[in-house]
Backbone as JSON, one array per atom type, in Angstrom:
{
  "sequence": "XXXXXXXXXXXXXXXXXXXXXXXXXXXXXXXXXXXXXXXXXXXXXXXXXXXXXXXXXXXXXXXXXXXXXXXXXXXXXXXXXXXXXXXXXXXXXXXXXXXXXXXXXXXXXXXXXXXXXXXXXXXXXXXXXXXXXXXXXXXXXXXXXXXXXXXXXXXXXXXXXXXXXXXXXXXXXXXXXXXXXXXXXXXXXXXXXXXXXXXXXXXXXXXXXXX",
  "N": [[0.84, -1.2, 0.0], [0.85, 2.04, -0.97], [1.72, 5.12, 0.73], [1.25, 8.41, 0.81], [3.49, 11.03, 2.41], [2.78, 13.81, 1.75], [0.79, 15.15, 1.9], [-0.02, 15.48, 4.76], [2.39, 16.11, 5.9], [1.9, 18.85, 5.32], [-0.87, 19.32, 6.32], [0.1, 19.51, 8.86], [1.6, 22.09, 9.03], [-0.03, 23.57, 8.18], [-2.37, 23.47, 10.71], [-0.05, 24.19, 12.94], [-0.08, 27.22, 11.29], [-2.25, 28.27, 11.69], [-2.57, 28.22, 14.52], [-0.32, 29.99, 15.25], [-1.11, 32.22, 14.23], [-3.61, 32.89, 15.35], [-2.22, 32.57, 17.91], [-0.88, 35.26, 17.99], [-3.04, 36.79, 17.73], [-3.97, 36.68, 20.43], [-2.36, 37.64, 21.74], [-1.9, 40.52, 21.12], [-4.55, 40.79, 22.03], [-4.6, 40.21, 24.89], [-2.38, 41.6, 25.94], [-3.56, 44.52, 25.17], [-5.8, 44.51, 26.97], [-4.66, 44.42, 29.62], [-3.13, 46.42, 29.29], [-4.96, 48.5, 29.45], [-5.68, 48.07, 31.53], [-3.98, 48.24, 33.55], [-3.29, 51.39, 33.25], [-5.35, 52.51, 34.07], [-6.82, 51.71, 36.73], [-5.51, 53.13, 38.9], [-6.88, 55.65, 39.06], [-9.64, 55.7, 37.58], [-12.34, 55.57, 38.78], [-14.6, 53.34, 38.33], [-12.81, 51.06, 38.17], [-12.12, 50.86, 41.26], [-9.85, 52.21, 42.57], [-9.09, 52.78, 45.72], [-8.81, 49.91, 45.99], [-6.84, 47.84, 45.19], [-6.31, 45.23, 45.66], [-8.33, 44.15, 45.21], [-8.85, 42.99, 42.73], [-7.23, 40.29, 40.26], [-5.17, 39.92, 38.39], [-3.11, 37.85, 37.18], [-4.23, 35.79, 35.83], [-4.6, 37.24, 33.12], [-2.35, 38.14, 32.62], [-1.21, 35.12, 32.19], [-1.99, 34.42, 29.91], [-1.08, 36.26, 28.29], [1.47, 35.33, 28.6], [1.64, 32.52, 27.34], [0.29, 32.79, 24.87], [2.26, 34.0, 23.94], [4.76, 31.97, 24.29], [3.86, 30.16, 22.93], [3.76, 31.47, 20.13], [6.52, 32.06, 19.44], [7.46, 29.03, 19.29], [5.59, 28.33, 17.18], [6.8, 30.19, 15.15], [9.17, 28.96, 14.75], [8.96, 26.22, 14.36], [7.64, 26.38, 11.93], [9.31, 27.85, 10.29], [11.86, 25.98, 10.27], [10.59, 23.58, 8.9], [9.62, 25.25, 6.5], [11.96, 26.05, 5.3], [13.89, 25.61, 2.9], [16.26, 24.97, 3.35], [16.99, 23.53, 5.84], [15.69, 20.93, 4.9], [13.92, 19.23, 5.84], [11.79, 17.84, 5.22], [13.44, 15.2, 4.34], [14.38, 13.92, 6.56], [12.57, 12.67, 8.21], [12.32, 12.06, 11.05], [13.31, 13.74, 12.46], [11.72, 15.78, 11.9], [9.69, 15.2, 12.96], [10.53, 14.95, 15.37], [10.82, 17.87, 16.03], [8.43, 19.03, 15.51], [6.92, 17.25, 17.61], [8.62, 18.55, 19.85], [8.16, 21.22, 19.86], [5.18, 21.71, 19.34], [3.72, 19.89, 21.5], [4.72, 20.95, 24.32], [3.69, 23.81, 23.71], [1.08, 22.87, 23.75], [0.68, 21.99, 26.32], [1.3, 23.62, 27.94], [-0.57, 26.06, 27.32], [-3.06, 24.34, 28.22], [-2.74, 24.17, 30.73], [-2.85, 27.39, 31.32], [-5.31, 28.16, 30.54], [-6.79, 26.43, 32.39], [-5.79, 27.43, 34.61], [-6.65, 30.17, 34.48], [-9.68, 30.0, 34.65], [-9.96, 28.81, 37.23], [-9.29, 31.59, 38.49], [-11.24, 33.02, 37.48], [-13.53, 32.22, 38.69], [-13.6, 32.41, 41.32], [-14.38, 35.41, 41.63], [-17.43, 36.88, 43.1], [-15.82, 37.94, 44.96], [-12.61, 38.0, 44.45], [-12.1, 39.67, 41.9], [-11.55, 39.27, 37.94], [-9.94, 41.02, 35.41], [-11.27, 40.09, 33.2], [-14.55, 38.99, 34.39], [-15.1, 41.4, 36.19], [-15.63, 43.37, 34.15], [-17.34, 42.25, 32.53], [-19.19, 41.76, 34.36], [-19.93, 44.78, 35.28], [-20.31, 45.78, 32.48], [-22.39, 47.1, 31.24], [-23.98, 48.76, 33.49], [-24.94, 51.82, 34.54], [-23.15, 55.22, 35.85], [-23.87, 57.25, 38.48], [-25.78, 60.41, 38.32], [-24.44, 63.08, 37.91], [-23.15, 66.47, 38.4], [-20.8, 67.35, 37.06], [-19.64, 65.72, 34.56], [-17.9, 63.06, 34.07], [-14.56, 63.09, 32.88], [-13.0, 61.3, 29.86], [-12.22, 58.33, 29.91], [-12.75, 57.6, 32.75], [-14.87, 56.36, 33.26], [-17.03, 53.67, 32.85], [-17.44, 53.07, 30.14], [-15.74, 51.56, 28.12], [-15.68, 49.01, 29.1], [-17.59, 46.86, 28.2], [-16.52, 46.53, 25.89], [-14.1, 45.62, 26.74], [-14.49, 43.22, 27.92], [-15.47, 41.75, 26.1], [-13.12, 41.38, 24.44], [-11.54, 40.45, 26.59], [-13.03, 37.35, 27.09], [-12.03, 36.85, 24.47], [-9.64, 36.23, 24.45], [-9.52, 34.19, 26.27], [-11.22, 31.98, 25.48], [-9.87, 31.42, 22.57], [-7.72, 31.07, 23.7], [-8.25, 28.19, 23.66], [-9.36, 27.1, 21.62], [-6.4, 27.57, 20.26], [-5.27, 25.37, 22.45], [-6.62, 23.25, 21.87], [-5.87, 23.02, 18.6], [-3.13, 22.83, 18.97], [-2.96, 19.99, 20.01], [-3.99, 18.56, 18.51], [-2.18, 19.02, 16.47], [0.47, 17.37, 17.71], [-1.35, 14.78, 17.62], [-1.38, 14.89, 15.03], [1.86, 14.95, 14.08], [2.31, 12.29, 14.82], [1.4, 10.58, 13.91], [2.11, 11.78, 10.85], [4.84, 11.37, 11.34], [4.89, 8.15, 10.73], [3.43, 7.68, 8.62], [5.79, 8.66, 7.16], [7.74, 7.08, 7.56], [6.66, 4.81, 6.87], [6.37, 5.0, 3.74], [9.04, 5.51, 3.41], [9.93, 3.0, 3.73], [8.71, 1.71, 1.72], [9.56, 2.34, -0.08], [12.51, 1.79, -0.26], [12.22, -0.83, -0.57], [10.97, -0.87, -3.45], [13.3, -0.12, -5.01], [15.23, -2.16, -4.21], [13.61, -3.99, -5.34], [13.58, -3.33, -8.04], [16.12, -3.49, -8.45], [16.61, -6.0, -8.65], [15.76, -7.09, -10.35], [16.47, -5.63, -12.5]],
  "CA": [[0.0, 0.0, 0.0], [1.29, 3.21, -1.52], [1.15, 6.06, 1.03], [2.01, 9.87, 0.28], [3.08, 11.94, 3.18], [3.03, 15.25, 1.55], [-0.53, 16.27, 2.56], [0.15, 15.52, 6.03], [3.27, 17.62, 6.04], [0.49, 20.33, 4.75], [-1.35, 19.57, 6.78], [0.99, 20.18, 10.17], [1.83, 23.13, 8.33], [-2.02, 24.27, 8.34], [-2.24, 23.55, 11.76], [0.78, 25.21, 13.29], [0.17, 28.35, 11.14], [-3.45, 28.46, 12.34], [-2.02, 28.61, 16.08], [0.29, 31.45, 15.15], [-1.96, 33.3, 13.74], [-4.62, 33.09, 16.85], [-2.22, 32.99, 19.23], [-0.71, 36.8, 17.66], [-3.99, 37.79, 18.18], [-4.53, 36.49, 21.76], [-1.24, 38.43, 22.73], [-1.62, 41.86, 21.01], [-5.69, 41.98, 22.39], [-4.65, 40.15, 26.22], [-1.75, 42.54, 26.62], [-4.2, 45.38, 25.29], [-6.79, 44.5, 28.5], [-4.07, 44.74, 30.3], [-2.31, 48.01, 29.31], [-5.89, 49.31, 30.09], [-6.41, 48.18, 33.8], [-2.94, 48.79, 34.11], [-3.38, 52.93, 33.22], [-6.95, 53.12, 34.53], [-6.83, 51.21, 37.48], [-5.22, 54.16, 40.01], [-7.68, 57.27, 38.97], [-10.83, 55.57, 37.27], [-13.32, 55.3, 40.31], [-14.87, 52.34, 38.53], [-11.72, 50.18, 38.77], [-11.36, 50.99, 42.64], [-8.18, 52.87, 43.23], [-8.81, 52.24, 46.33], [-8.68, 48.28, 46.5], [-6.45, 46.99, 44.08], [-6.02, 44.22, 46.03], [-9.67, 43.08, 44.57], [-8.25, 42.34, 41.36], [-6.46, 39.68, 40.39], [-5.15, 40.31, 37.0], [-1.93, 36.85, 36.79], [-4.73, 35.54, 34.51], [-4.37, 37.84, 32.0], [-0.7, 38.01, 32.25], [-0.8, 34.24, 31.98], [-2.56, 34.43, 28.69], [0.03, 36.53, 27.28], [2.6, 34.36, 28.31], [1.18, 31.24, 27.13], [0.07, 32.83, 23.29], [4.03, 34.26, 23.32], [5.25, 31.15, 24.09], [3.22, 28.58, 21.5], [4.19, 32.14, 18.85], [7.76, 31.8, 19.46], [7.55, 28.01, 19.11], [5.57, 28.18, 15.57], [7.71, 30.38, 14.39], [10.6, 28.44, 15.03], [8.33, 25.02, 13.29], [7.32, 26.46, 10.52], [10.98, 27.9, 9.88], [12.83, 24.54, 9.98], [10.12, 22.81, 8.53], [9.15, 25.26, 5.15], [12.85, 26.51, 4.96], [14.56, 24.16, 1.96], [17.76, 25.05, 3.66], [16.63, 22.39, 6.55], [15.45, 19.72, 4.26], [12.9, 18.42, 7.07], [11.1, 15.99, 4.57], [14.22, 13.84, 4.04], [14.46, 13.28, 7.59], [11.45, 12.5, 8.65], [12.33, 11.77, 12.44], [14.1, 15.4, 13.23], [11.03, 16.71, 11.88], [9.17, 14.52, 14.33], [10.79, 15.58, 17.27], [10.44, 19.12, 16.0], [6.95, 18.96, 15.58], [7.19, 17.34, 18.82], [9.37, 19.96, 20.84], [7.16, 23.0, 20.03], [3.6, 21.42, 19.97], [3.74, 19.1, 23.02], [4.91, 22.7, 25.42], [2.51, 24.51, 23.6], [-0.28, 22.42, 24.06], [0.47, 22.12, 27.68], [0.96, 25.41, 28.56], [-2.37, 26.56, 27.41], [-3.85, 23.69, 28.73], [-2.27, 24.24, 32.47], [-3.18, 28.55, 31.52], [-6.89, 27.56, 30.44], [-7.42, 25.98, 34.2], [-5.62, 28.72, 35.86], [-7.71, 31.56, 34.62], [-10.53, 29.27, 34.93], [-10.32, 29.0, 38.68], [-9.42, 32.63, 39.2], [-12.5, 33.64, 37.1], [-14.66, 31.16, 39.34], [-12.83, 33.43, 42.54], [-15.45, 36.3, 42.11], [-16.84, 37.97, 42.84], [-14.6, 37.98, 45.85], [-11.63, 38.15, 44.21], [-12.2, 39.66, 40.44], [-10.34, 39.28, 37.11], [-10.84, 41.64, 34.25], [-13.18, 39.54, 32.74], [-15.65, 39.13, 35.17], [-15.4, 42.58, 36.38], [-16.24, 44.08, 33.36], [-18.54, 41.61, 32.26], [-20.66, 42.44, 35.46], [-20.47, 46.17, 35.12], [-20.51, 46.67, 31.22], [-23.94, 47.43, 31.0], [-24.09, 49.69, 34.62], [-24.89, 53.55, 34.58], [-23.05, 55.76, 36.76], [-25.05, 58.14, 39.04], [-26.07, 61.52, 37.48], [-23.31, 64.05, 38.18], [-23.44, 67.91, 37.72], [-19.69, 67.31, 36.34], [-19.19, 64.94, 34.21], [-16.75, 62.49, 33.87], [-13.53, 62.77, 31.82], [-12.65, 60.31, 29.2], [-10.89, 56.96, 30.23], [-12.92, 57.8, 33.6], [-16.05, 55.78, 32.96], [-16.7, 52.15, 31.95], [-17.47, 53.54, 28.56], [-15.16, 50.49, 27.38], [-16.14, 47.86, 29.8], [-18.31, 46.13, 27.12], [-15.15, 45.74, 24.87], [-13.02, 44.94, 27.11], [-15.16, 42.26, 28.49], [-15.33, 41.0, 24.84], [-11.85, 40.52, 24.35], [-11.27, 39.13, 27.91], [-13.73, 36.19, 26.32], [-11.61, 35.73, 22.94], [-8.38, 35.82, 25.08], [-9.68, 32.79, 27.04], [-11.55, 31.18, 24.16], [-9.28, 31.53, 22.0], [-6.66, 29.95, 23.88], [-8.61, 26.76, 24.16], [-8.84, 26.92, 20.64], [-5.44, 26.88, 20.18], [-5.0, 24.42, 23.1], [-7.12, 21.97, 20.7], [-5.48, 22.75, 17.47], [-1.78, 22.1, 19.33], [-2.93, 18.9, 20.54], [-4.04, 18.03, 17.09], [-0.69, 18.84, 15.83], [0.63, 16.45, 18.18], [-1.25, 13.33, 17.25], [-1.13, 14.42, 13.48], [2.81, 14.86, 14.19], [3.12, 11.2, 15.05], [0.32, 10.13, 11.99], [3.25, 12.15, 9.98], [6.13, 10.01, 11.18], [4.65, 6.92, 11.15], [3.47, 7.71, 7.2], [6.64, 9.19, 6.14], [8.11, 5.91, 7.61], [6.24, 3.34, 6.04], [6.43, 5.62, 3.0], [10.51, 5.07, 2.99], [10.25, 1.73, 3.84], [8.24, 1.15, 0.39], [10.61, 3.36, -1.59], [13.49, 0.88, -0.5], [11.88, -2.1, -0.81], [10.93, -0.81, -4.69], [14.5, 0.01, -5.31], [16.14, -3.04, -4.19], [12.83, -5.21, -6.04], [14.25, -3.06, -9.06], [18.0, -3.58, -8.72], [17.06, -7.3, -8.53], [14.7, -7.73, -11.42], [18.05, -5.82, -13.77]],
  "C": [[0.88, 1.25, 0.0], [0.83, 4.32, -0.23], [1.76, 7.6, 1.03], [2.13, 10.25, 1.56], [2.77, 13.29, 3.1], [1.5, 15.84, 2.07], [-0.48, 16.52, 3.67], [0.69, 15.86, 6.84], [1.85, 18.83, 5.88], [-0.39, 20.61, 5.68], [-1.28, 20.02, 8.44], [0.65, 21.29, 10.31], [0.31, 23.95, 8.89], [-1.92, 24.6, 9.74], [-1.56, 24.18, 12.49], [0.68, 26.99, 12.87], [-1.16, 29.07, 11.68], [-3.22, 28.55, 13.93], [-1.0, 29.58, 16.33], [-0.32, 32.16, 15.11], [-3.08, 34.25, 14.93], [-3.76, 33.63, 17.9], [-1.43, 34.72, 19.07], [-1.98, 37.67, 18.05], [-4.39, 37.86, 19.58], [-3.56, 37.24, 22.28], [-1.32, 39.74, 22.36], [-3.09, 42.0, 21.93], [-5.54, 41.42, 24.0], [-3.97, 41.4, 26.65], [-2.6, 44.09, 26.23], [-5.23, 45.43, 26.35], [-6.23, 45.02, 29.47], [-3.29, 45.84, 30.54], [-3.65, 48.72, 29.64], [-6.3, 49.11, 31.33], [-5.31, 48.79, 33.76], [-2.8, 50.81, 34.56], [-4.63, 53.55, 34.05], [-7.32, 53.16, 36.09], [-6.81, 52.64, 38.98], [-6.35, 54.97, 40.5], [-8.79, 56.67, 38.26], [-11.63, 54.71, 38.64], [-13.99, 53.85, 39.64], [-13.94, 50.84, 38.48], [-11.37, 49.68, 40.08], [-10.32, 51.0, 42.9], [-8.23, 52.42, 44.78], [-8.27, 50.4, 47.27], [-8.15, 47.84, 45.52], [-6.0, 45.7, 44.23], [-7.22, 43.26, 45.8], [-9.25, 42.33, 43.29], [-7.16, 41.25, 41.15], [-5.9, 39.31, 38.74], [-3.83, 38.77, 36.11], [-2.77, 36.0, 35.85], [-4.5, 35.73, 33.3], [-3.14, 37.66, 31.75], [-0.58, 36.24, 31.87], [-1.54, 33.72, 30.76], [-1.94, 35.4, 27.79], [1.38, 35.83, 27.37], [2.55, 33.27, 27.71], [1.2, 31.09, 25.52], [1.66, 33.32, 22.89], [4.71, 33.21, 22.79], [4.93, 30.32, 22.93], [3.46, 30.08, 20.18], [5.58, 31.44, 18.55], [7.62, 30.48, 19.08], [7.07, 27.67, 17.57], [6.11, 28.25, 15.43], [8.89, 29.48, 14.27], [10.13, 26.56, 14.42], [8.55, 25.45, 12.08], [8.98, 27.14, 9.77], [11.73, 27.06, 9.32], [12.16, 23.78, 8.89], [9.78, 23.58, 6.84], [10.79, 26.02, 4.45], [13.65, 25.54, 4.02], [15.79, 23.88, 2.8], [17.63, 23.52, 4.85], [16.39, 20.83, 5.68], [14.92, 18.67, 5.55], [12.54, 16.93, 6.46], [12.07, 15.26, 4.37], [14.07, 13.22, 5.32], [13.57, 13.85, 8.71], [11.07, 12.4, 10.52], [12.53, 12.84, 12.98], [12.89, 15.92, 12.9], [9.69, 16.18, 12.7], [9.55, 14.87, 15.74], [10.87, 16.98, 17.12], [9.34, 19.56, 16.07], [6.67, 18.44, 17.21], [7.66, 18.19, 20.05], [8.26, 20.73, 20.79], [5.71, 22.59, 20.35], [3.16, 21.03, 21.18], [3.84, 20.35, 24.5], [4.12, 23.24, 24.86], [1.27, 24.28, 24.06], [-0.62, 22.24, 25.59], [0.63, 23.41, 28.73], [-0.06, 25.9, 28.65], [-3.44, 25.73, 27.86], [-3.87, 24.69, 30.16], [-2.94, 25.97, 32.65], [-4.38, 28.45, 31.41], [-7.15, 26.96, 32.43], [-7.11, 26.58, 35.19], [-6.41, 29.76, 35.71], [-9.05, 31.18, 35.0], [-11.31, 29.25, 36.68], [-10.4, 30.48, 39.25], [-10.65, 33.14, 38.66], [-13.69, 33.5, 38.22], [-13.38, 31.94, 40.79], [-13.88, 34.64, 42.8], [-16.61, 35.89, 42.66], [-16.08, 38.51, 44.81], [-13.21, 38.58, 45.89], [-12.49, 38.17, 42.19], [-11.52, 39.47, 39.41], [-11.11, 40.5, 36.04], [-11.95, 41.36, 33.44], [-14.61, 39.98, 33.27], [-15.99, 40.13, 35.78], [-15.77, 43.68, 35.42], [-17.26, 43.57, 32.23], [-19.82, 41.64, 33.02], [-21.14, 43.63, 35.08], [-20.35, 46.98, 33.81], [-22.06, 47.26, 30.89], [-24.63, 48.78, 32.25], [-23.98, 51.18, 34.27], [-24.26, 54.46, 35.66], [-24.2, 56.96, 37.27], [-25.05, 59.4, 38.7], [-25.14, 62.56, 38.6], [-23.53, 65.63, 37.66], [-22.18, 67.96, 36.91], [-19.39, 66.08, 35.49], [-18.14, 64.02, 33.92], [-15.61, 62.43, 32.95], [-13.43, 61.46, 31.24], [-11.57, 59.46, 30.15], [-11.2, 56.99, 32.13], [-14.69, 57.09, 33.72], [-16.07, 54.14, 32.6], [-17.8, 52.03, 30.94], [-17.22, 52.0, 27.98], [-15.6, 49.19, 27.77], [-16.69, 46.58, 28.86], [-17.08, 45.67, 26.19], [-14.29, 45.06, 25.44], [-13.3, 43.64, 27.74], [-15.08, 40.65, 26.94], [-13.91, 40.19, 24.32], [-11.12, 40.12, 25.22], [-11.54, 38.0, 27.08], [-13.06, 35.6, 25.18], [-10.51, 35.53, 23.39], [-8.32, 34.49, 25.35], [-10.35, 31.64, 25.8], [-10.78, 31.3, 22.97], [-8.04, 30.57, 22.39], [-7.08, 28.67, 24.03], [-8.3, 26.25, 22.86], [-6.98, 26.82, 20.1], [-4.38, 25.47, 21.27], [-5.16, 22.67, 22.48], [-6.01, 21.63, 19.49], [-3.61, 22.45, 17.97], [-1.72, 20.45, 19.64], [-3.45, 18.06, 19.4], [-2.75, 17.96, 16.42], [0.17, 18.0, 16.68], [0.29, 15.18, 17.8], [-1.0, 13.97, 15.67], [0.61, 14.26, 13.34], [3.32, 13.51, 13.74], [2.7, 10.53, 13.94], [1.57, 9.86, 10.8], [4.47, 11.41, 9.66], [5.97, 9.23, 10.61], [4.4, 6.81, 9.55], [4.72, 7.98, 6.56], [8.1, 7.7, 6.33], [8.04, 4.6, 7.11], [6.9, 3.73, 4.28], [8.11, 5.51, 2.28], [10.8, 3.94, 2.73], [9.57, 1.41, 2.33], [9.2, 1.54, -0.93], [11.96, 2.34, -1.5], [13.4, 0.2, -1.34], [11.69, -2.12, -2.66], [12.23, -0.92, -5.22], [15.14, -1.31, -5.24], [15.47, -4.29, -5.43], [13.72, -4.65, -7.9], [15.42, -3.79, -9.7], [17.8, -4.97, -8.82], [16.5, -8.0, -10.24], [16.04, -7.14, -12.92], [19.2, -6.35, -13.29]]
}
């Protein structure tokens, strides 16, 4: 039985660049949540300057560490693997334990970050995270003022930022999935590009015997 691996390279490929792609976006819009508590936090009354010890924000930060890490790690796949200079497809095993190296830490990182934000979410409202604190009070009116509030002094944004809390965390599951897909298809990959040699011998030698 004849089997090709080239789709299944392709289809790594797919996979890995589809978890770059997401996780670029889970790190420019987590660390944007976060550059906005960070500035707001002191002087916007609905943050509570006074209690910043309500917040518990190592969530967020651990959802930009998590989409850094599985970036850095594509990049550094898809490099070896679409660069000719490497020549991955001859040797099918290095690009097995490369595919291996980066997916396998990726996929467990965002697992292990997925169940940490998880619990601190499930902490309020006791202890809040950006999420859930501006998923409560995006919709809330402040109380009618003869002065109104300056910009970046309101939770004006609340509603957005609540939104891309949500694709931060969903998002990383999604790529928690599609790493752990590139994992078993990884080994799929070997295991085809193995048989796949072993037939290309076996033709060659049936050749060399038959002239």
């Amino acid at each position: 039985m004849q089997i090709n691996p080239a789709p299944l390279h392709l289809a790594q490929s797919v996979l890995v660049g589809l978890s770059l792609a997401l996780s670029i976006a889970i790190l420019g819009t987590a660390a944007h949540t976060l550059a906005v508590f960070n500035k707001q936090q002191s002087s916007n009354p609905w943050w509570l300057p006074l209690w910043p010890q309500h917040f518990d924000v190592h969530g967020t930060k651990g959802l930009v560490g998590s989409a850094a890490t599985v970036t850095i790690l594509s990049i550094a796949f898809l490099v070896a693997a679409l660069v000719p200079k490497f020549n991955l497809l001859g040797r099918p095993t290095l690009r097995a334990l490369l595919g291996l190296g980066t997916a396998f830490p990726s996929a467990l990182i965002t697992l292990i970050t997925l169940i940490y934000a998880h619990i601190l979410n499930s902490d309020a409202p006791e202890i809040d995270t950006i999420q859930t604190w501006t998923c409560k009070y995006k919709g809330s009116s402040p109380l009618e003022q003869d002065i109104p509030l300056p910009k970046g002094m309101g939770n004006g944004n609340f509603g957005s930022l609540c939104q891309q809390s949500k694709f931060t965390l969903y998002g990383t599951l999604v790529v928690c999935l599609l790493t752990c897909g590139s994992v078993v298809l990884t080994f799929v990959t070997w295991l085809a590009s193995k048989w796949a040699g072993r037939q290309s011998r076996k033709e060659m030698e049936m050749a060399g015997q038959q002239s």
